[in-house]
C-alpha positions in Angstrom: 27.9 -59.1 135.1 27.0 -62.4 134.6 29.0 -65.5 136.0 32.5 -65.8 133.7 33.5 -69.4 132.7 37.2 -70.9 131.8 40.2 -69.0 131.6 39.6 -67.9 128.4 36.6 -66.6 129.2 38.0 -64.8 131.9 40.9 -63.0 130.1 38.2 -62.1 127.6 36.3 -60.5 130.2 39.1 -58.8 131.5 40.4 -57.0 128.6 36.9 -56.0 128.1 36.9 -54.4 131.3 40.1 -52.4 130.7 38.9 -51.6 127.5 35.5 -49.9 129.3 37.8 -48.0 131.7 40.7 -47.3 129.7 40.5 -43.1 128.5 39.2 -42.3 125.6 41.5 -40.8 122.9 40.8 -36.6 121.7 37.5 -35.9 120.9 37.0 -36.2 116.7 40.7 -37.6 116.2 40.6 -39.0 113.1 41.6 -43.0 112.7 44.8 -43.5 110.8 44.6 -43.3 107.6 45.1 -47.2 105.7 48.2 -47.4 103.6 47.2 -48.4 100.1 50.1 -49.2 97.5 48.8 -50.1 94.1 49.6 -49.8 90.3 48.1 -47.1 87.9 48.5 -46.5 84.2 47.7 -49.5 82.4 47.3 -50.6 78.9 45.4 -53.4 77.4 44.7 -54.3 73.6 41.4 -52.1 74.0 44.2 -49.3 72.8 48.2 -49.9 72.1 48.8 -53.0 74.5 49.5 -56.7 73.4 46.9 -58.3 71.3 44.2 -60.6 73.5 44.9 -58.3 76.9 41.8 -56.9 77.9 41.6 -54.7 81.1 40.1 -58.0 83.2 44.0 -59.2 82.4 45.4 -56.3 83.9 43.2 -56.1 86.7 44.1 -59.8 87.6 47.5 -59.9 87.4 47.3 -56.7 89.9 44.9 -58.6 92.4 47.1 -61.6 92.1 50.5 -59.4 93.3 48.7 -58.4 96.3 48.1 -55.0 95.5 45.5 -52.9 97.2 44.0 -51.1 93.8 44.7 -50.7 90.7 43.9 -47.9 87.7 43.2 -48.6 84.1 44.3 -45.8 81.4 43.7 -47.3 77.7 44.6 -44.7 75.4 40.9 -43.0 74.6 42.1 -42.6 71.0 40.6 -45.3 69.7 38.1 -46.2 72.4 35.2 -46.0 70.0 36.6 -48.6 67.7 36.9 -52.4 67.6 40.1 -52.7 66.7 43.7 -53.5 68.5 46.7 -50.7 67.7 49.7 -52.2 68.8 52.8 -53.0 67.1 52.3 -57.0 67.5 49.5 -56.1 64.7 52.4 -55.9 62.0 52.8 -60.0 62.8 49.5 -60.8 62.9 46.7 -58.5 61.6 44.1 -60.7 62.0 44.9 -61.1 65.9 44.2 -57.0 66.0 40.8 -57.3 64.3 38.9 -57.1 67.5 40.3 -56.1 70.6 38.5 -58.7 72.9 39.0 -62.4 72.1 37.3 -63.4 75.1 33.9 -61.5 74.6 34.3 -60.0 71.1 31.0 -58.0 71.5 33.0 -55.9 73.8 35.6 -54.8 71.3 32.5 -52.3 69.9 31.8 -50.9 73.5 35.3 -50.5 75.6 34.8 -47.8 77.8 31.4 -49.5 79.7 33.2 -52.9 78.9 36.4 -51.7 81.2 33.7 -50.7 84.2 32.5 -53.6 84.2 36.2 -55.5 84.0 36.5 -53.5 86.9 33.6 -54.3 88.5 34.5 -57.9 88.3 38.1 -57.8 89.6 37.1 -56.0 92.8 37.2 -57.7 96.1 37.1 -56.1 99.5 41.0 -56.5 99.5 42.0 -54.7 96.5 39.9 -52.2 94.3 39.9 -51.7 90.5 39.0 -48.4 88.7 39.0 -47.1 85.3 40.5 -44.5 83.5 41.9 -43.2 80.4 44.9 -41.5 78.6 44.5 -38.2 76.7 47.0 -38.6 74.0 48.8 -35.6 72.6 52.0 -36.5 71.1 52.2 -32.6 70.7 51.6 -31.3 74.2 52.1 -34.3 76.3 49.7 -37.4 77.7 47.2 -36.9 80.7 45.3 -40.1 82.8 41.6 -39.0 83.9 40.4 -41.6 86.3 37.0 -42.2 87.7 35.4 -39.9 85.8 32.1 -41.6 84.0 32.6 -39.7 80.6 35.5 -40.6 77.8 37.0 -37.8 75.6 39.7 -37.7 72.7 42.7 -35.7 71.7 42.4 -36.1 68.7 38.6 -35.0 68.2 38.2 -32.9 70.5 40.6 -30.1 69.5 43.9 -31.6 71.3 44.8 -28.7 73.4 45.1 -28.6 77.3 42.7 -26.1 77.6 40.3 -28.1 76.0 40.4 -30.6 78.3 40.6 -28.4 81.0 37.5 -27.1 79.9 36.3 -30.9 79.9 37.3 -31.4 83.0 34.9 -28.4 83.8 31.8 -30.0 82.6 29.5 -31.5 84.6 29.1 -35.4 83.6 25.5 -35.2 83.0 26.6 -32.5 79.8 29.4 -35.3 78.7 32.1 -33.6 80.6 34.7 -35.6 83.3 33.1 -33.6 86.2 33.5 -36.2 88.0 37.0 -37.2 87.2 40.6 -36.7 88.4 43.7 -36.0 86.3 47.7 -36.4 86.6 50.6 -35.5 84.3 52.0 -38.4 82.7 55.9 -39.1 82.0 56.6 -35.2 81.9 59.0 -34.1 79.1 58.7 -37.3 77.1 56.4 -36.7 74.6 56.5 -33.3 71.9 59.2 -31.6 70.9 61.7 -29.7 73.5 61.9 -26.2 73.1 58.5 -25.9 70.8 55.4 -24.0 72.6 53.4 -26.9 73.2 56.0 -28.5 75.0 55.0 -30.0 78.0 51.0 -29.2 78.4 52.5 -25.0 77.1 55.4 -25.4 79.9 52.4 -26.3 82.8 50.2 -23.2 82.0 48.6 -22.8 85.0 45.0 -22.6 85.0 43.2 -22.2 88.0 40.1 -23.9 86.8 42.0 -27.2 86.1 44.1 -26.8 89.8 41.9 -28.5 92.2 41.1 -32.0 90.0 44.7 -32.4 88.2 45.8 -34.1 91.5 49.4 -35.5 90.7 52.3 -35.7 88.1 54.2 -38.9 87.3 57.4 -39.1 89.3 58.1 -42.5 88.2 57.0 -44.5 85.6 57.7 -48.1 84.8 61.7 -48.1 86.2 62.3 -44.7 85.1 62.9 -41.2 87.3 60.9 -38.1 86.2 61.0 -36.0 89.7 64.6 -35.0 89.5 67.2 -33.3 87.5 68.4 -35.1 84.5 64.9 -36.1 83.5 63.8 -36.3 79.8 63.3 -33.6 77.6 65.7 -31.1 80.0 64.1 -30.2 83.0 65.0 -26.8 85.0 66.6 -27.1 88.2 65.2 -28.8 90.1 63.2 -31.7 87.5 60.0 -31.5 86.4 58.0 -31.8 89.4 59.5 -28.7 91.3 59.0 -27.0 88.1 55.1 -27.9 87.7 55.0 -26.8 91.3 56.6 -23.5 90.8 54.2 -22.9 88.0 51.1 -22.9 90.5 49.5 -26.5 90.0 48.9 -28.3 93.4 50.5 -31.8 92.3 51.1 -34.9 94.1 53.8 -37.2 93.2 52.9 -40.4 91.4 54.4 -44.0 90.6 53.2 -45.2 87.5 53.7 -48.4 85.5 52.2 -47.7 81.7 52.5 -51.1 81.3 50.4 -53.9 78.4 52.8 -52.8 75.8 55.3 -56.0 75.7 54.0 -59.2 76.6 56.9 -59.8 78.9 55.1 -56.6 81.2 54.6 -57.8 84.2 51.5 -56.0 85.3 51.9 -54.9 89.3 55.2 -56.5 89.1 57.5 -55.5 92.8 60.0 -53.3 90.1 57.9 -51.0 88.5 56.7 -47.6 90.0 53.9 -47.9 92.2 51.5 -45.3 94.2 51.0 -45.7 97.9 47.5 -43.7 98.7 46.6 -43.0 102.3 43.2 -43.6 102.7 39.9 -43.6 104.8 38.8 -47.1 103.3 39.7 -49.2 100.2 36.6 -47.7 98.0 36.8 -46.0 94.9 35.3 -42.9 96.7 38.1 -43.1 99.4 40.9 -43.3 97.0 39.7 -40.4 95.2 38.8 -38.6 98.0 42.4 -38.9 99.3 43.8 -38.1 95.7 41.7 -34.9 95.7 43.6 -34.4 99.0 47.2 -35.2 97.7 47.7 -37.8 100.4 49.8 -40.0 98.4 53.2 -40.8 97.6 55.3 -42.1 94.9 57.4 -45.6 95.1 59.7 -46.8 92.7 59.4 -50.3 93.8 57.1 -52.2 96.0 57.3 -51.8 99.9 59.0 -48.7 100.1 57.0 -46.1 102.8 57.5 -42.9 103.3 56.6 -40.1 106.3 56.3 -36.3 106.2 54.3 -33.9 107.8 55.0 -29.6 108.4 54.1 -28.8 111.9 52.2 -31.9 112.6 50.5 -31.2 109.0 50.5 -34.1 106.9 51.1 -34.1 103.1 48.8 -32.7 101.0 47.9 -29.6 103.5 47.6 -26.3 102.5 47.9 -23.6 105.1 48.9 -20.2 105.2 52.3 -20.1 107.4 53.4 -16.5 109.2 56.0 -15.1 107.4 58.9 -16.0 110.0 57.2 -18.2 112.0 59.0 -21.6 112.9 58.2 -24.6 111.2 58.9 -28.1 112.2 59.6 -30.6 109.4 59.7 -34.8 110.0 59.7 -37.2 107.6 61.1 -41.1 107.5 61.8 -43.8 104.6 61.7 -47.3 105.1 62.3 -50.4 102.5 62.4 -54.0 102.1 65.7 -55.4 103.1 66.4 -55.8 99.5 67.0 -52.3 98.8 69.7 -52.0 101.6 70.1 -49.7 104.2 72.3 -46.5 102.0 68.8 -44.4 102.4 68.7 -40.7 102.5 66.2 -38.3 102.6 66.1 -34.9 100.8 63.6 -31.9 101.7 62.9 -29.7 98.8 61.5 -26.2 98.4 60.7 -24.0 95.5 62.9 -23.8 92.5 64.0 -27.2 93.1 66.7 -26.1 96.1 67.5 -28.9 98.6 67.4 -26.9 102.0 68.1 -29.7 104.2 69.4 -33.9 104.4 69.0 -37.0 106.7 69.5 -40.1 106.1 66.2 -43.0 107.2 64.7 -39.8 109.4 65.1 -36.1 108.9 64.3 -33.5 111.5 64.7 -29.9 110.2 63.7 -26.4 111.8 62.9 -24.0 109.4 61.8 -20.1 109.6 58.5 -19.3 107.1 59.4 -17.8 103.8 57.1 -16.2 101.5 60.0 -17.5 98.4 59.2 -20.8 99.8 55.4 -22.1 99.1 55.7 -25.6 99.4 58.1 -28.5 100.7 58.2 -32.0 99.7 60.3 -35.2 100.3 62.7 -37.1 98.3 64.0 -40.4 99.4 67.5 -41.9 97.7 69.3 -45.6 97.6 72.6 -43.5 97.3 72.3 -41.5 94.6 68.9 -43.2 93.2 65.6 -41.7 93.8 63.5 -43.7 95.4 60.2 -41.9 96.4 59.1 -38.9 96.3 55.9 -37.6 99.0 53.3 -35.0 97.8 54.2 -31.7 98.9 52.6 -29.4 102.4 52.1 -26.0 101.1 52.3 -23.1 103.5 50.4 -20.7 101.1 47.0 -20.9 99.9 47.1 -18.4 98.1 46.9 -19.3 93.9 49.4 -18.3 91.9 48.6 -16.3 88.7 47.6 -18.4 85.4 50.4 -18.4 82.8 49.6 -17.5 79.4 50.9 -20.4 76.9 54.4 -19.6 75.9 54.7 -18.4 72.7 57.5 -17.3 70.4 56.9 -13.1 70.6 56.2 -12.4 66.5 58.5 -10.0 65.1 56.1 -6.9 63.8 57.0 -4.7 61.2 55.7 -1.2 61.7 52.4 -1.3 59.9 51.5 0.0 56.7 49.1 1.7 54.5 49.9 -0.5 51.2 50.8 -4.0 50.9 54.3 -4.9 51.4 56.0 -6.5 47.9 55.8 -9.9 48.2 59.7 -11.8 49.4 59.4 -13.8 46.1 57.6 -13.4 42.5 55.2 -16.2 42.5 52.6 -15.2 45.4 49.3 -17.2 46.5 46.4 -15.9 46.2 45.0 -14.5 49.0 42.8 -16.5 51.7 40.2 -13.9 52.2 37.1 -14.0 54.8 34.8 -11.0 53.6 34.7 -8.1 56.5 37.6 -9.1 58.5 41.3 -10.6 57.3 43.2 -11.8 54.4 46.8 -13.2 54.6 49.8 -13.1 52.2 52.3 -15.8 51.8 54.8 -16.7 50.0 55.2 -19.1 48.2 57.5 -21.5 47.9 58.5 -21.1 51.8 61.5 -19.3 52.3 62.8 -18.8 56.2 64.6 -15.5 56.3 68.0 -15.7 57.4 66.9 -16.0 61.6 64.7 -18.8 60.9 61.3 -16.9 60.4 58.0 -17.2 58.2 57.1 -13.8 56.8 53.3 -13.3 57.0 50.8 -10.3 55.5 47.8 -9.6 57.4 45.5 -7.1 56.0 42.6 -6.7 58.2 39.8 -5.7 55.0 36.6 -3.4 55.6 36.1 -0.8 58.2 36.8 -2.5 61.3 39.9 -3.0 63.0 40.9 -6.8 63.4 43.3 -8.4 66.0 44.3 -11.8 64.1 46.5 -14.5 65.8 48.6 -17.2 63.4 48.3 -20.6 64.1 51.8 -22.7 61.7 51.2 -26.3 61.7 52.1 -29.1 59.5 51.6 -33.2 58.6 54.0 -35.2 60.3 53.3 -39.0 59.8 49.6 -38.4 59.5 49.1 -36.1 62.4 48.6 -32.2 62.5 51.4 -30.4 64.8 51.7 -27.2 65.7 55.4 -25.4 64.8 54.9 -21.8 65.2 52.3 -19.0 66.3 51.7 -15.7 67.0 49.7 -13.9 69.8 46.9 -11.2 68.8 48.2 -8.5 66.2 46.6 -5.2 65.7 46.1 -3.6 62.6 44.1 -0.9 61.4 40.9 -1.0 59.0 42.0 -1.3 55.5 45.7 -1.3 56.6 48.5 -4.0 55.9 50.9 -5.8 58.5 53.8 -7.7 58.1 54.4 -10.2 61.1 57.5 -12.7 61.0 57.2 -16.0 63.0 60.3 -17.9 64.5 60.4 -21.5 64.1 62.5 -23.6 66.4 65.0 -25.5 65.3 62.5 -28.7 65.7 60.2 -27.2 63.7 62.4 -26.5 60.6 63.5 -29.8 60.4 59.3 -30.9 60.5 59.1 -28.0 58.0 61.9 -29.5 56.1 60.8 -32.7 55.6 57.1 -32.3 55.1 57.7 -29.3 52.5 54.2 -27.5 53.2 53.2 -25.1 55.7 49.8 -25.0 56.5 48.7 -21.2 57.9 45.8 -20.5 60.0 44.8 -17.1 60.9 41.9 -16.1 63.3 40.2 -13.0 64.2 37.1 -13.1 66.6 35.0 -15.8 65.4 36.0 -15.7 61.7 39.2 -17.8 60.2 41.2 -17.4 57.1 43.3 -20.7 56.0 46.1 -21.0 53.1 49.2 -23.4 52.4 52.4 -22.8 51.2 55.1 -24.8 49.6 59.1 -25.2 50.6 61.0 -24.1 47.7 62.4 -26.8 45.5 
C-alpha cells in the first residue's frame, strides 16, 4: 500500500480495508429491490381531461411531487382525432378544437406525441410511460401500458376477448405484444346484473393471465378491494373475486385524474402504486409488474411488507398439501395517518384467516381450498393498502365461459310456430343457413323474455347464437343473448331470452330491439319495435 496522508485519508483507508476482509454475503443473492411509489391512470385533454392539459402537464406535476414514475392512460377513443371531449367543451367549444395548445400539430398525432411527452419528462429520478384506456362503458375500462401499438373499443369490436386477442398480437402485426394490462375501477362501469358486467364477471382466459398484471384497488380516494365496493361485489370485494376466478392480479392505486382542473395530478391523497424494482427504467417497472411485485397505497408514504415462507409477493409455488407455512407481513405510514393500523391476511373467497395490528405473524397448514394469500392494511376500519397476492398453486384454473342468461327452448318443431302477435316482420333470411321471426311490436312475455323463431333453412343443420342489443345515447349495448341452439335442417325453434331488469328499462326507453343471429360464419340481422 502506498503511504496514507491525514486523518481522513486514513479512515478512508481503513474502511477500505474492512471492506476487502469483511465476508462476502450468499453467492447470487439478489440486491434489494428499490421501492418505487408513483401515480398511474392519467388523463389529459388528448381524451376527456381539462381543455389545454396535455400529457407533458401531467407528467410535470408528477415529477414536481417527487414521485418515482408516473403512467399516462388517455382514453384511446379518440386518440386518432384532434379534438378535446371533455365536459369544459360545453363552455367553451372553441377551447376543445385542438387538443394541444402548446404544439397544435400534435393534436393530429397523440399517441407518438405522448412518447415523446414522456420522453421529455424523464430524469434519472423519476420515469414517465405511456399508456392508454380501453373504454367499454358496457363491460368495464382496461389501462394497457408500455405497449408500442394503440387500439379502440369502439372499433375494434368492444369485447374483452377482443382485446385479449390484441394483447396476443405481436407489435410488429399492430397488436400490444408488448404491453401490460390492469382492471380499472371494477364494478363501476355497465350495468349490474347484465352479462357483460364486469369484463363477463372476470372470464378467465388463460391467454390474457400472464400480461393483465393488476386490478385497481384504489382509485382517486375511493376503495375497490373490499366489500361494500361499487356495483355489489361478492364476499370478499372485487379483488378476491377476480382472484377466485383464476386471473393472477396485483393490487393497484390509481389516480384517473385530468378530469377537473382542481386534480391535483400526483397529489399525497390520491391512490398511488408502490413498485418494487430492479432499477427506475421502464423495462424494470414492467419487469417487476409482469412479476406482481407491487402494492397498492391509498395515500402517499404508506409501505407495506409480506412474504409466504420467505417468498415475496408476487410468487407462485406449488405448496404441499399440509405443509406449514409461515406468513409475515408489516405496514408503516406517515405520522399523519396515526398509529390505529391493522393488518388483515386474506385467502380465497375473500375469508380473513388471520389479524395483527403494524406486524402480523401467522402459521398456517397448506390447503388445496386456499390458492393464494394477500395483505390488507386498515386506519381502523379504512383500508389502506392492499399487497399483491403469493400463490401456493401454479396450477391455472379453468377458463370461464362468459355468463350468459340460459335461453329458455321450446321443444323444436317441424312447422313454424304462430306468431305472439298479428303484425309479423318479415323474415331476415341468409340463403343456406338461418332465418329469424320476431315480433313485432316487442312484447316481453309475462317473466320478462323476447320470444325468438329460428329456422335453420336448407339441408344442413345450423347452431345459431342471438346477440339483443340496443341505442342508448348513441352507443350500441348489449341486453340479452343466447348460447348456440340446435335445430334441425328445415326445422323451426322457438328460443325465449330473459332480459334483466336493466335491460327492460334500456328496452323501454329506446323502443327498438335490434336482433342479431349468427351461425358459423354467416349472420342474419332484423329490428323490432316496442308496442305503442
Amino acid at each position: 500500500m502506498g503511504i496514507v496522508r491525514g486523518r481522513g485519508a486514513l479512515l478512508g483507508a481503513v474502511i477500505t480495508m474492512l471492506a476487502v476482509l469483511a465476508p462476502a454475503g450468499p453467492a447470487g443473492a439478489a440486491p434489494d429491490p428499490l421501492v418505487l411509489e408513483g401515480a398511474l391512470h392519467e388523463h389529459s385533454g388528448y381524451s376527456d381531461g381539462w381543455p389545454g392539459s396535455t400529457p407533458r402537464t401531467y407528467f410535470a406535476a408528477g415529477r414536481d411531487e417527487g414521485l418515482d414514475f408516473m403512467g399516462s392512460a388517455d382514453h384511446s377513443d379518440n386518440v386518432f382525432l384532434p379534438f378535446v371531449f371533455s365536459t369544459y367543451c360545453a363552455q367553451d367549444i372553441n377551447a376543445c378544437r385542438e387538443a394541444d395548445p402548446v404544439t397544435p400539430a400534435d393534436s393530429y398525432r397523440k399517441w407518438p406525441a405522448t412518447l415523446e411527452q414522456a420522453d421529455a419528462a424523464s430524469t434519472p429520478t423519476f420515469t414517465a410511460f405511456r399508456g392508454f384506456e380501453w373504454t367499454s362503458d358496457v363491460f368495464g375500462h382496461v389501462n394497457v401500458y408500455f405497449s408500442s401499438q394503440v387500439t379502440n373499443a369502439k372499433t375494434d369490436g368492444g369485447t374483452p376477448d377482443v382485446l385479449w386477442k390484441w394483447l396476443n398480437r405481436p407489435a410488429a402485426d399492430g397488436g400490444g405484444g408488448d404491453g401490460i394490462a390492469t382492471f380499472n375501477h371494477p364494478g363501476a362501469k355497465g350495468a349490474p346484473g347484465t352479462p357483460e358486467f364486469n369484463w363477463h364477471d372476470f372470464a378467465f382466459r388463460h391467454s390474457a393471465d400472464q400480461q393483465v398484471v393488476g386490478i385497481e384497488t384504489f382509485n382517486d380516494r375511493t376503495d375497490y378491494g373490499s366489500d361494500g365496493a361499487k356495483g355489489n361485489p361478492p364476499a370478499g370485494g372485487w379483488y378476491a373475486h377476480a382472484l377466485d376466478r383464476g386471473w393472477h392480479v396485483g393490487a393497484v392505486g390509481a389516480e384517473d385524474l385530468g378530469h377537473d382542473k382542481a386534480d391535483d395530478w400526483g397529489g399525497p391523497t390520491r391512490g398511488k402504486t408502490v413498485i418494487l424494482a430492479a432499477g427506475r427504467s421502464r423495462a424494470d417497472l414492467k419487469a417487476a409488474m409482469l412479476e406482481r411485485r407491487f402494492y397498492a397505497v391509498r395515500r402517499h408514504g404508506i409501505r407495506l411488507t409480506f412474504t409466504v415462507d420467505d417468498r415475496p409477493m408476487g410468487t407462485r409455488f406449488d405448496a404441499t398439501q399440509g405443509a406449514p407455512l409461515h406468513v409475515a407481513a408489516t405496514v408503516s405510514a406517515p405520522p399523519a395517518e396515526g398509529d390505529d393500523l391493522h393488518l388483515d391476511l386474506i385467502t380465497s373467497g375473500g375469508a380473513v384467516i388471520a389479524t395483527g395490528d403494524e406486524t402480523l405473524s401467522a402459521d398456517l397448514t397448506a390447503d388445496a381450498a386456499q390458492r393464494w394469500y394477500y395483505v390488507r392494511a386498515r386506519r381502523g376500519t379504512e383500508p389502506i393498502a392492499y399487497s399483491s397476492p403469493v400463490w401456493t398453486s401454479t396450477a391455472l384454473a379453468p377458463e370461464t365461459d362468459p355468463p350468459l342468461p340460459d335461453p329458455v327452448v321450446d321443444p323444436p318443431v317441424t312447422t313454424p310456430d304462430p306468431p305472439p302477435v298479428t303484425t309479423p316482420v318479415p323474415p331476415a333470411v341468409v340463403p343456406g343457413r338461418i332465418s329469424i321471426r320476431a315480433a313485432s311490436p316487442l312484447r316481453l312475455d309475462g317473466r320478462g323474455r323476447v320470444a325468438l323463431a329460428l329456422r335453420c333453412v336448407g339441408t344442413t343443420a345450423c347452431r345459431p347464437s342471438v346477440r339483443l342489443s340496443a341505442r342508448v345515447d348513441g352507443r350500441t349495448r348489449t341486453v340479452g343473448s343466447a348460447g348456440a341452439t340446435a335445430v334441425a335442417a328445415g326445422a323451426m325453434r322457438t328460443v325465449r331470452i330473459p332480459l334483466s331488469r336493466a335491460a327492460r328499462r334500456i328496452v323501454s326507453r329506446t323502443g327498438r330491439l335490434a336482433v342479431t343471429v349468427a351461425a358459423g360464419r354467416r349472420t342474419a340481422r332484423v329490428t323490432v319495435r316496442r308496442a305503442r
